[in-house]
C-alpha positions in Angstrom: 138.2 99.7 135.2 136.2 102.6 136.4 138.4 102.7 139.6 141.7 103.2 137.4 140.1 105.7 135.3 139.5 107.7 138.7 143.0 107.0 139.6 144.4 108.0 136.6 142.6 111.4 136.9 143.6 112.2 140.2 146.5 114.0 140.0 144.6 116.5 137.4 141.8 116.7 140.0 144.7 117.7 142.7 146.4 120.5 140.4 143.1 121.7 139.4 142.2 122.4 143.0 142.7 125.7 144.9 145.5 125.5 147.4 144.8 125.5 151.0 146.2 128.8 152.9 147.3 127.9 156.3 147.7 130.5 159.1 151.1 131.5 160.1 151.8 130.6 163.8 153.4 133.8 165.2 154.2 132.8 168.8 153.1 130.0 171.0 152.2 130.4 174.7 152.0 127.0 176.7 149.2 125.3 174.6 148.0 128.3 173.1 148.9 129.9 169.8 148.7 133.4 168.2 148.1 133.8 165.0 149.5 136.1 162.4 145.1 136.9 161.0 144.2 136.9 165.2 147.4 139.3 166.0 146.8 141.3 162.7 143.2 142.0 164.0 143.9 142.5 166.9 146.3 145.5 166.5 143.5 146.8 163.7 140.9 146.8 166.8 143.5 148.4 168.7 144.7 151.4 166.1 141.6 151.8 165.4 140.5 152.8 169.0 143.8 155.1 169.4 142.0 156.7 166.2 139.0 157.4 167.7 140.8 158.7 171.1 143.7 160.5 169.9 145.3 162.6 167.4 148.5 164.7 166.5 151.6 163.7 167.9 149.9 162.0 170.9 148.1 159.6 168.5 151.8 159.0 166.6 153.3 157.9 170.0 150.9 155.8 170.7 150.6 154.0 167.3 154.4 153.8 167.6 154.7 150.5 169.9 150.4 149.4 169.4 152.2 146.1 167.8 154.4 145.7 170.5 152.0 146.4 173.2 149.3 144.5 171.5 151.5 141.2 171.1 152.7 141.8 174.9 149.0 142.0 175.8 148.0 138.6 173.8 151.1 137.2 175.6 150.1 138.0 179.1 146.0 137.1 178.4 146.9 133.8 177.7 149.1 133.7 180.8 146.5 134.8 182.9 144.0 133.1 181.4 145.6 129.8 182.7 146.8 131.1 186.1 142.5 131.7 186.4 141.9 128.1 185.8 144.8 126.9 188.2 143.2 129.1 190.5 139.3 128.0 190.0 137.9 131.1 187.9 134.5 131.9 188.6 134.2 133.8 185.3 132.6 131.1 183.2 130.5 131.7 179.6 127.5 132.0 182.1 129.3 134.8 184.3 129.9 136.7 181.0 126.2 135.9 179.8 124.5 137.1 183.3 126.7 140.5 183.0 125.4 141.0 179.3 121.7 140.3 180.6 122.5 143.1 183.2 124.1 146.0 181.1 120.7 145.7 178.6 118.7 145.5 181.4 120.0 148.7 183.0 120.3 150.5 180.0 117.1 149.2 178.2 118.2 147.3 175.5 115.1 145.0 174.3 117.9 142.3 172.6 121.2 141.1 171.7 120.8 143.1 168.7 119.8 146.5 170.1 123.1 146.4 172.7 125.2 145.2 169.2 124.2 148.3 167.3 125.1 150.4 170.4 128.3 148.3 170.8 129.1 148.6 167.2 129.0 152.6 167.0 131.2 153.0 170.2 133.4 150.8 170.3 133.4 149.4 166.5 133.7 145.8 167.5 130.5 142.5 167.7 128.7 141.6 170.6 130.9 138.2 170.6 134.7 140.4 170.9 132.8 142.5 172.9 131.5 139.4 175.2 135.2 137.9 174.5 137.0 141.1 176.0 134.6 140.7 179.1 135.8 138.0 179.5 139.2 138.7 179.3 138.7 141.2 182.4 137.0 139.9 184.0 139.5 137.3 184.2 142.1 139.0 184.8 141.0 141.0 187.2 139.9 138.1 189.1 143.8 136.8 189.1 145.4 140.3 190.4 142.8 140.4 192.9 143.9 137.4 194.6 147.5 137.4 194.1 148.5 141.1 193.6 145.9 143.7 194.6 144.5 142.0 197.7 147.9 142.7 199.2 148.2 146.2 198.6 147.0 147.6 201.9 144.4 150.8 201.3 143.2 152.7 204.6 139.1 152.8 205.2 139.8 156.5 205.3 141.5 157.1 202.0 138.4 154.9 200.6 135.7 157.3 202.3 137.7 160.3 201.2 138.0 159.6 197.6 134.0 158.5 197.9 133.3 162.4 199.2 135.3 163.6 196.2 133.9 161.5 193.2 130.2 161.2 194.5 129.2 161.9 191.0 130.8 158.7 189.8 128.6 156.8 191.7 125.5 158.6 191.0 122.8 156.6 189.2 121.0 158.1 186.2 118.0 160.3 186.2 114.9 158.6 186.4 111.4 160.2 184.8 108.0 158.6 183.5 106.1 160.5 181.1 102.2 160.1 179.1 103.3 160.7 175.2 100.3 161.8 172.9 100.9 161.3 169.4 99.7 162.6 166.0 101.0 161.6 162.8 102.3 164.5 160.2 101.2 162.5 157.4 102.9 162.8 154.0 101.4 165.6 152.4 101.0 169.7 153.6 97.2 169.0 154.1 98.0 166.0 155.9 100.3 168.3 158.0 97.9 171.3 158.4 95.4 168.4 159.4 97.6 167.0 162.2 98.1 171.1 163.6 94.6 171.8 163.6 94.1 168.6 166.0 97.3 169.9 168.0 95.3 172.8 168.7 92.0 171.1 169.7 93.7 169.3 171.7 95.1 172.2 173.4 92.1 173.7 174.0 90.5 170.3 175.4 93.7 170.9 177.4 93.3 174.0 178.9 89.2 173.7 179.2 90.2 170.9 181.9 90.0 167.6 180.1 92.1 164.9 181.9 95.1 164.0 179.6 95.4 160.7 180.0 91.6 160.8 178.3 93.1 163.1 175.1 95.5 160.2 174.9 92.9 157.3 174.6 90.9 159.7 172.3 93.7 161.2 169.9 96.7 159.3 169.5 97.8 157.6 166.7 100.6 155.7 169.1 100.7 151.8 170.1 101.0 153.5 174.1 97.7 155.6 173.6 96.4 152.0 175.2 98.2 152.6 178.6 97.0 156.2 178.4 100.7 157.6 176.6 102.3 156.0 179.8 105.9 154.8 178.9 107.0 154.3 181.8 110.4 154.4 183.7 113.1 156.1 182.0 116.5 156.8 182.5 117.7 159.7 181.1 119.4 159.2 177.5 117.3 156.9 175.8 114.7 159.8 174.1 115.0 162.0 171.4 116.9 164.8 172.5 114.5 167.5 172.0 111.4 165.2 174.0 113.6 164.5 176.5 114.4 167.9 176.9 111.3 169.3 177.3 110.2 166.6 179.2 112.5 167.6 182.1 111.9 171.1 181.6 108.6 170.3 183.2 107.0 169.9 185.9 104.8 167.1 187.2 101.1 167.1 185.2 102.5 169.6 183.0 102.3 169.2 179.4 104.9 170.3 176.9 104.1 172.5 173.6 103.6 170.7 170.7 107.1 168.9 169.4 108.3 167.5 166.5 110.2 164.8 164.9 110.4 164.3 161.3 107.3 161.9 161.1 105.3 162.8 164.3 103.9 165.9 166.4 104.4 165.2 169.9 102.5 166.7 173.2 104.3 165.0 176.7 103.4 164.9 180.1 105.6 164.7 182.8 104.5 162.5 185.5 107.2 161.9 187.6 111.1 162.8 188.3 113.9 161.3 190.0 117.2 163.0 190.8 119.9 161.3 190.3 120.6 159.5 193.7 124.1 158.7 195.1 125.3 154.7 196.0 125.7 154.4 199.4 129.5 153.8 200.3 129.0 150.2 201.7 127.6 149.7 198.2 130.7 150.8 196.1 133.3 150.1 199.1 134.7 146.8 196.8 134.9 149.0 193.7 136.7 152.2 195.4 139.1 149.5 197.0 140.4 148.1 193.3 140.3 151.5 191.8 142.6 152.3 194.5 144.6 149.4 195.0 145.9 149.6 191.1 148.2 152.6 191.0 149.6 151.5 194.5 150.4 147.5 192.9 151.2 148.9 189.6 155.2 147.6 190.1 154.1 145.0 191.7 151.3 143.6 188.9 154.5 144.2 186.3 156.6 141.8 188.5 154.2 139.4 188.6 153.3 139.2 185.1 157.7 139.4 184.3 157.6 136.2 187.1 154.7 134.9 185.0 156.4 135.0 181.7 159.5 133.2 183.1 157.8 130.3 183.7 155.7 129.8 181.1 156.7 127.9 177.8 156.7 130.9 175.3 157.7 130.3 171.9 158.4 132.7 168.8 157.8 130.6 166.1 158.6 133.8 163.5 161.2 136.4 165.2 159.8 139.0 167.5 161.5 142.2 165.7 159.7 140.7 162.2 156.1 140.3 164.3 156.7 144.2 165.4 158.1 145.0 161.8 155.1 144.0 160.4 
């Protein structure tokens, strides 16, 4: 009895139900499929970094055929993203995850989270379509390497030639280390005067000959005032702009006038500097070689993608001129 009573209710349960909204399949590549939400993103991502790198009439003819070039672009990543696997693709999940470890390495990023933030302001995109992207690249680059760039012949003299030109592209960043002494304004003008009338003890410890590494251990209100203010290594962008200013204004033992942020007074010491060096060319050799390589296999990287396209199975489940309508 109770089973009928369910039975009889069911079609009231099924009307009273929110319908199901099913993507619309746009256009299908071999077994892949794009989307009209994963194509509508993408050309947002897209217009939205023409936005932030053009405007006037060169942002207009640009924004003109971003659907087109987007779709075209989805196309041929799919494409290419099988011809890797027919090929044996190195670039794996891991090969993506060991290039993420190495960009917050070399730029000191303490987590995924810090490089997101960082991701998120320039480019305006996650960590994960950031890592997707790489990806992506990587990939492809991997595919034109082998079957279009590799053979585009490029003399060992036009390589060392445009290395003497464009040294500065290869030049790695400044290094410096500095001892930081801290003092906290406090939250109050007395707590202010307070932390000004230490400043200038400590200045005259300073200049009577006390060691500044031992005003560190004695004054600061830092977590560093434990390594003696010694932050170590530093490439050059990752401090305030007004520390790390004055911090390469000096000279080694030197110690800057008194700075200050909006919660802190800051004296620093510079301890060490490193110019910027150079790569050696044997180093960047590879990387010269593609740069140069691509405008000289430009037609021919068109060709192969137009010979790629002919034998793949593309299908436009909605017409093309409504996808670029929009």
């Amino acid at each position: 009895m109770k089973r009928l009573l369910l039975l009889s209710c069911l079609p009231a349960l099924l009307a009273a139900a929110p319908p199901q909204v099913l993507d619309e399949i746009l256009v299908v590549v071999n077994n892949h499929i794009i989307t009209k939400h994963t194509f509508d993103q993408a050309v947002e991502q897209q217009n939205a970094a023409l936005y932030r790198k053009y405007s006037g009439r060169e942002l207009d003819a640009k924004l003109k055929d971003a659907r087109e070039k987007t779709l075209q672009g989805m196309i041929d990543a799919y494409l290419l993203e099988d011809k890797a696997q027919e090929l044996g693709s190195p670039v794996t999940d891991a090969y993506v995850r060991a290039n993420i470890d190495q960009i917050e390495k070399e730029n000191n990023f303490a987590s995924d989270a810090d490089l997101e933030r960082a991701i998120r302001a320039s480019l305006g995109i996650s960590l994960k379509e950031f890592m997707h992207r790489q990806k992506e690249q990587a990939t492809e680059q991997f595919v034109l390497q082998r079957e279009v760039y590799s053979k585009v012949a490029v003399e060992d003299n036009e390589l060392r030639a445009y290395y003497q030109d464009h040294k500065d592209e290869y030049r790695l960043p400044t290094r410096f280390r500095i001892r930081e002494l801290v003092l906290a304004k406090g939250s109050t003008p007395e707590d202010l005067a307070a932390a000004k009338a230490k400043v200038a003890q400590i200045q005259a410890e300073l200049k009577a000959g006390k060691p500044f590494v031992d005003l560190v251990k004695a004054y600061s209100t830092s977590p560093s005032k434990d390594t003696g203010g010694d932050l170590g290594w530093l490439n050059k962008g990752l401090l305030r702009p007004n520390l790390e200013d004055a911090a390469l204004s000096l000279k080694p033992g030197e110690v800057s006038a008194p700075l200050e942020t909006d919660k802190d007074i800051y004296l620093i010491q510079l301890i060490a500097k490193e110019d910027a060096p150079v790569k050696d060319f044997a180093e960047v050799r590879d990387q010269i070689l593609k740069k140069l390589q691509a405008p000289k296999a430009e037609n021919a990287v068109e060709q192969y993608l137009a010979d790629l396209r002919k034998r793949a199975n593309i299908r436009y489940m909605v017409p093309k001129d409504q996808i670029l309508k929009g």
